[in-house]
N, C-alpha and C positions, 0 to 999 in steps of 0.2 A: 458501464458495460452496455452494448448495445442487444436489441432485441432478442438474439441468439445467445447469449450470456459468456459470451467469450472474449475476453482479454486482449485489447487490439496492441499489438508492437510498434506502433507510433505514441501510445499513450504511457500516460501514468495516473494512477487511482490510488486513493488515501480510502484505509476498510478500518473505523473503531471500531475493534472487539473488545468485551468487558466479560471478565471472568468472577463470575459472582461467588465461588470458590472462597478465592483470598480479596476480593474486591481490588483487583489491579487492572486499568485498562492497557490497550498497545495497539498502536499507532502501526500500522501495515502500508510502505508505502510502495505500491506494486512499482517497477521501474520497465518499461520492453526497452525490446532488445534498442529500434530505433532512437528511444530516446537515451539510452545508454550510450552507445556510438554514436550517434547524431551530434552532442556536445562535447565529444573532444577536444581538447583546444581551448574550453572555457573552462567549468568548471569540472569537466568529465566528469563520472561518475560518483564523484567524494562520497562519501559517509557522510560528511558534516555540513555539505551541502545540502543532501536532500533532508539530514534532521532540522535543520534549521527550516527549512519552507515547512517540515510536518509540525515543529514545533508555533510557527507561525499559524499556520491556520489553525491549530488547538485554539489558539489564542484570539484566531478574530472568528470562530464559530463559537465561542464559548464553552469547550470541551475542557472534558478533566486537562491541566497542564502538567500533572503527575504522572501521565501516562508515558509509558515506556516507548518506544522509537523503533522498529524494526525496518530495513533498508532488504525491499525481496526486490531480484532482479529475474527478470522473466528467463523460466529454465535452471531457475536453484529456489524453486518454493518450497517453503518447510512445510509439513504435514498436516501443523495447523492450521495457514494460508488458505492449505488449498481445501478441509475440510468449513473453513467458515464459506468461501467465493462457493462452492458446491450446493452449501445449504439454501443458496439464493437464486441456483440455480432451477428454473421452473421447465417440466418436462412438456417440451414440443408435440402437438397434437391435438 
């Protein structure tokens, strides 16, 4: 995210959250719009495409590989999504 903490539609950002609850982490792999439509034609938007790169990097950062896989496309963020991106959010001023 850049300094303003907003979400750019050319990008995509991988967010681990770990839920100390049931001890399960999940893999958030944010998609914009840009990069959603931008690859048309390749691999467009697959599911299994972009698990497999989050899975991939679990693996070469050294992250839980247990972790679950969520595929969030910008403009269908779940509640959770956007409650953790929030909390890291830092007020301007």
């Amino acid at each position: 995210m850049h300094g303003c903490h907003i979400l750019e539609s050319s990008a995509t950002y991988m967010l681990l959250a770990y839920d100390a609850s049931d001890h399960s982490s999940v893999l958030y792999v944010w998609l914009g719009r840009e990069v959603v439509f931008g690859r048309e034609g390749t691999h467009g938007d697959s599911h299994r495409h972009w698990e497999s790169i989050g899975r991939d990097s679990l693996h070469k950062m050294d992250l839980p590989l247990n972790a679950s896989i969520q595929i969030v496309r910008e403009g269908e963020e779940p509640e959770q999504f956007l409650n953790l991106v929030n909390s890291f959010m830092v007020p301007e001023g």
